[in-house]
MARDO-420622 format. One record per atom (N, C-alpha, C): residue in one letter; x, z, y. Coordinates in steps of 0.02 Angstrom, whole numbers, plus 50000, padded with zeros to 5 digits. Atoms other than C-alpha are relative to their C-alpha. Layout:
aXZY/...
//
This chain:
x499994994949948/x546975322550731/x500705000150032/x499354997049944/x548415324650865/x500105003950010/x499594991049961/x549385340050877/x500024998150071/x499934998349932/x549475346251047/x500555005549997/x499584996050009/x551175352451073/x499985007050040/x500184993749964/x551215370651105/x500284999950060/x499445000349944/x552765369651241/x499394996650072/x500435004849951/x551575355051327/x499375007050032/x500804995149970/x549935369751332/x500445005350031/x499654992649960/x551165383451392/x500254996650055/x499974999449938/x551745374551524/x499404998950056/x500375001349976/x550175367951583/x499785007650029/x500254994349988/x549585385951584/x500315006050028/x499524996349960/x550955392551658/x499964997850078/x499905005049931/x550915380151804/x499485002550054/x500705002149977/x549085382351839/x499815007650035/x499984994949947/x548795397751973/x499175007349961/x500484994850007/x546965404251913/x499834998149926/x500055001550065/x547055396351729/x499584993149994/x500185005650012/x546225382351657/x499634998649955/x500565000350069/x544575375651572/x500084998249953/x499995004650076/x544315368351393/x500004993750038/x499895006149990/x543915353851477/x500554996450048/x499435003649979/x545375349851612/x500305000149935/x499435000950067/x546515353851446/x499794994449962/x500055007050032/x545545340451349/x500224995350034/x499865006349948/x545545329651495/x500844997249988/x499095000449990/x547475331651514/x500204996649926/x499475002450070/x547915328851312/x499414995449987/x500265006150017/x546595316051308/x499485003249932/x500494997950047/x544995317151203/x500344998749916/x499364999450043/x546045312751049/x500245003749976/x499404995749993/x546795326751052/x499415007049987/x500394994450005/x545335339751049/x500025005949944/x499624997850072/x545615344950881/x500445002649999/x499344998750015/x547225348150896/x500155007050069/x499634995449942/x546975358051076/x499635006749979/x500284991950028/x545765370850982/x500455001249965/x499754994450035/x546945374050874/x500705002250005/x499594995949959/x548345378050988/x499835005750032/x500364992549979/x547195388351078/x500025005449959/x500304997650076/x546735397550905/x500615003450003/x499224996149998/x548685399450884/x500325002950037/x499794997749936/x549125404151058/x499705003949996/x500394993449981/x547745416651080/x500265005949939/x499874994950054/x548145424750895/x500865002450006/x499324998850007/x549945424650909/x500505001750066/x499614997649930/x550545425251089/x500564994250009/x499535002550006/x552035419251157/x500745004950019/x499424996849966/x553545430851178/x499425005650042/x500384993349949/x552895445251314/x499154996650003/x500305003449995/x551605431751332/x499164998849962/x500545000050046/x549685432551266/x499504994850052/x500415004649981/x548345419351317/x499385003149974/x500464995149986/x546595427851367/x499484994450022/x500485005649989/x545015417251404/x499655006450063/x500484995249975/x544035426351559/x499904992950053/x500425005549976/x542775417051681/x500064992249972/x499915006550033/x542875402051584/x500754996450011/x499415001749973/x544495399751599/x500475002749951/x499594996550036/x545975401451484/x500555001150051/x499264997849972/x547635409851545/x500415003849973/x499574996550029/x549335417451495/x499895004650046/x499874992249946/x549555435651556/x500645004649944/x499704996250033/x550895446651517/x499795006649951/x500354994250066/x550675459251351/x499825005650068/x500104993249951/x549905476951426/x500635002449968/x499784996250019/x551155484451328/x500845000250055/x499675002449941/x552345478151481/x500005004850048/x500154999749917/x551395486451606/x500325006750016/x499494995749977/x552575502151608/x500574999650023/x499414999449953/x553975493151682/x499644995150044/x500165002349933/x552965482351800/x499605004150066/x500164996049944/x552305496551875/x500645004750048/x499204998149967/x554145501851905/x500124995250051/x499745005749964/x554325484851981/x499505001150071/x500225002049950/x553015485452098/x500125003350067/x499694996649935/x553455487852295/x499335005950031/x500794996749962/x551605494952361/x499575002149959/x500594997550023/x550355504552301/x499444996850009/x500915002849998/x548695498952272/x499595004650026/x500674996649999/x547265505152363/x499675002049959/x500745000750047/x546135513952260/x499385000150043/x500585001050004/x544255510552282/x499715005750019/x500394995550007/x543185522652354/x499415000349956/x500615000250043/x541685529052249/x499614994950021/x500355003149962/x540575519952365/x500284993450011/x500075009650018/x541345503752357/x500004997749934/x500315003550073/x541375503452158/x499334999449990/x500315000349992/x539935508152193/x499464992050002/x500275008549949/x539415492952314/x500094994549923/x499675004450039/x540325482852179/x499515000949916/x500475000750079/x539235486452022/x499464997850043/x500645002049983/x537705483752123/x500124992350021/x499665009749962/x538425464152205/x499954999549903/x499805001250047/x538905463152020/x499314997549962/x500475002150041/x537295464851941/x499384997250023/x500515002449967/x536185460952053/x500204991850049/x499645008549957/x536995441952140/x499744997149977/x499934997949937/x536655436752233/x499535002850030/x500264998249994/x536155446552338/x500145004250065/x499734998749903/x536155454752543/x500105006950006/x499644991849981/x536785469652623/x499235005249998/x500404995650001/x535065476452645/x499695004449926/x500164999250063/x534615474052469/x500635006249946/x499534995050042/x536195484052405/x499905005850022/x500354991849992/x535725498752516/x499345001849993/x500594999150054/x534105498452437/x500155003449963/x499734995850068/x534865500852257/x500355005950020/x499354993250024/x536315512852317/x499515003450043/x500234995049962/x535095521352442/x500305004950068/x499454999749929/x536545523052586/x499814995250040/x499825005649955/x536955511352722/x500724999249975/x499304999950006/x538555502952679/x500254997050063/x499505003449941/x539885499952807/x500134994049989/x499745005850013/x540745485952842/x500814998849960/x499574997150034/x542255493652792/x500074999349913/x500134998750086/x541705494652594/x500044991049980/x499925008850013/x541135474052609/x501044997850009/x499375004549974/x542985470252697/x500235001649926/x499534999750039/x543855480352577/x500054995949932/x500285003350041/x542905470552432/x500424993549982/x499795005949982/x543385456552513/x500804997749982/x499284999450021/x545195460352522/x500224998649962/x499725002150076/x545535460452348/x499554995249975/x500345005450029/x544305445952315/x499594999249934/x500714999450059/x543065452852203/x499434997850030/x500465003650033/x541825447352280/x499974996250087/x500135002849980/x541195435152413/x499404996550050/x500625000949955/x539945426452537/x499794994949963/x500205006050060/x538935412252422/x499514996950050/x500335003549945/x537705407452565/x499745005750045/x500144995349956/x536425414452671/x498964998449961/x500805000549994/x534405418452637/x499644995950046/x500265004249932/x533205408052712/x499305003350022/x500364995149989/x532405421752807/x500195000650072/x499824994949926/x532315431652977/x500795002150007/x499214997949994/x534225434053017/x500434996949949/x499645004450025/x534745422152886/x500595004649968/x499354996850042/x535695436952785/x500424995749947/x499495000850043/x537355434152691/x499685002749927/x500454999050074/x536935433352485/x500964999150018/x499324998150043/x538435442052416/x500274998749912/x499815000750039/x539255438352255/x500735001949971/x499314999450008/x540685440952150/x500374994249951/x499615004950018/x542175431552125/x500384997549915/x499685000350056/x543235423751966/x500475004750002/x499404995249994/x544705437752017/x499365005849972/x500504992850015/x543255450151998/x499944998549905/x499905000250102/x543155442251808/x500805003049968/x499184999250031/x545005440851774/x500195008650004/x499604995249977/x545325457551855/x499695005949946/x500104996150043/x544125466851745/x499814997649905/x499775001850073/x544455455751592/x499414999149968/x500575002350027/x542765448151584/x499834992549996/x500195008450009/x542235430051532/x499574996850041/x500715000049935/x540585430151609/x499505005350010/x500324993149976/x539575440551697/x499395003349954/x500314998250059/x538445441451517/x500465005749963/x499634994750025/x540035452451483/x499895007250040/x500214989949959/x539495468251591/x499915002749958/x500444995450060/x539105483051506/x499044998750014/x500784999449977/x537115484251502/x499995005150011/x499934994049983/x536355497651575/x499185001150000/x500794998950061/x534785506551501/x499805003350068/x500574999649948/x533165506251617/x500275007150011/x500134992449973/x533245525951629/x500455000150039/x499535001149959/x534795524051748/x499764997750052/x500015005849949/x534115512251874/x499225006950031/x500304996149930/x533165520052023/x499124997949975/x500645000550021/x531235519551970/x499644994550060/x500455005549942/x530495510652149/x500504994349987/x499785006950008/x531925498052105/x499894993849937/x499985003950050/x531505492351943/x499454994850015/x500575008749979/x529905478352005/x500574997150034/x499475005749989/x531515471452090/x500294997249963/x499655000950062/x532475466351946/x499754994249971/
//
C-alpha cells in the first residue's frame, strides 16, 4: 500500500475551488495509492488540520474552516447577507424536493404565484438553477438545485433532506409526487 502524503491531500484540497471527488484524488495519487488515500481521508476527516476540518458534501470532499471560527469571521465580514424571504425558502424547499421541476408546478405546491424576484434571488446565491426546459407548450424552465445549495446547507446528497411525513404535503398534491 502507498501512503498518500497528507501535505500532498491538503494542498490538493486547498487548491481546488468547489472540492474534490474520491475519484479525481485517486486519479491524481494514482490507483496504487487508493488505500492509502482512504486512509488520509479517515485521518483528515477525524482529526482536522489546524482551524482546518475536511467535510464530504455533494460528493465532494473539502476543507472548511472549524465553526468554532465563525465568531471572528463574522467580525471580518464587509456586507451583510441578505436574508431569505419566507417565500423564497419557501420556493427553495419545494425546487429542492420536487427537481426538477417548473415555475407553474411550484405554485401549485406553494399555492401563490411566485415572482421573478424570489427565482433571481435563488439564483443569486446559486442554490439553485435552470437544468433544461419541458418538452411541452411554452417549453418551461425545469428548475433545480445546485452543489452550493449542498455545501451551503451541509448536505451530501439530496437523500440527505429531512423527510417530510405525508400529513404535511397539500392533499390534491400528493398523486403528484
Amino acid at each position: 500500500m502507498t501512503k498518500v502524503p497528507q501535505e500532498a491531500l491538503l494542498a490538493l484540497l486547498l487548491a481546488s475551488e468547489g472540492g474534490l471527488a474520491h475519484a479525481q484524488l485517486a486519479e491524481v495519487f494514482a490507483e496504487s495509492a487508493a488505500d492509502g488515500l482512504d486512509e488520509a481521508l479517515v485521518s483528515l476527516a477525524r482529526e482536522g488540520f489546524g482551524p482546518l476540518e475536511l467535510v464530504q458534501t455533494g460528493g465532494r470532499y473539502r476543507l472548511q474552516i472549524r465553526s468554532r471560527y465563525n465568531p471572528l469571521l463574522i467580525r471580518l465580514r464587509q456586507t451583510e447577507a441578505r436574508p431569505l424571504s419566507r417565500a423564497a425558502m419557501e420556493t427553495l424547499a419545494v425546487i429542492a424536493y420536487h427537481q426538477p421541476i417548473t415555475r407553474p408546478e411550484m405554485e401549485q405546491w406553494r399555492g401563490v404565484s411566485i415572482g421573478a424576484p424570489i427565482l433571481q434571488q435563488l439564483q443569486e446565491v446559486d442554490w439553485i438553477t435552470v437544468v433544461g426546459h419541458r418538452d411541452s407548450p411554452g417549453r418551461p424552465a425545469l428548475w433545480a438545485t445546485t452543489n452550493r445549495f449542498l455545501r451551503h446547507f451541509g448536505l451530501n446528497t439530496l437523500d440527505d433532506l429531512p423527510r417530510v411525513a405525508p400529513d404535511f404535503l397539500p392533499a390534491d398534491n400528493l398523486s403528484n409526487s
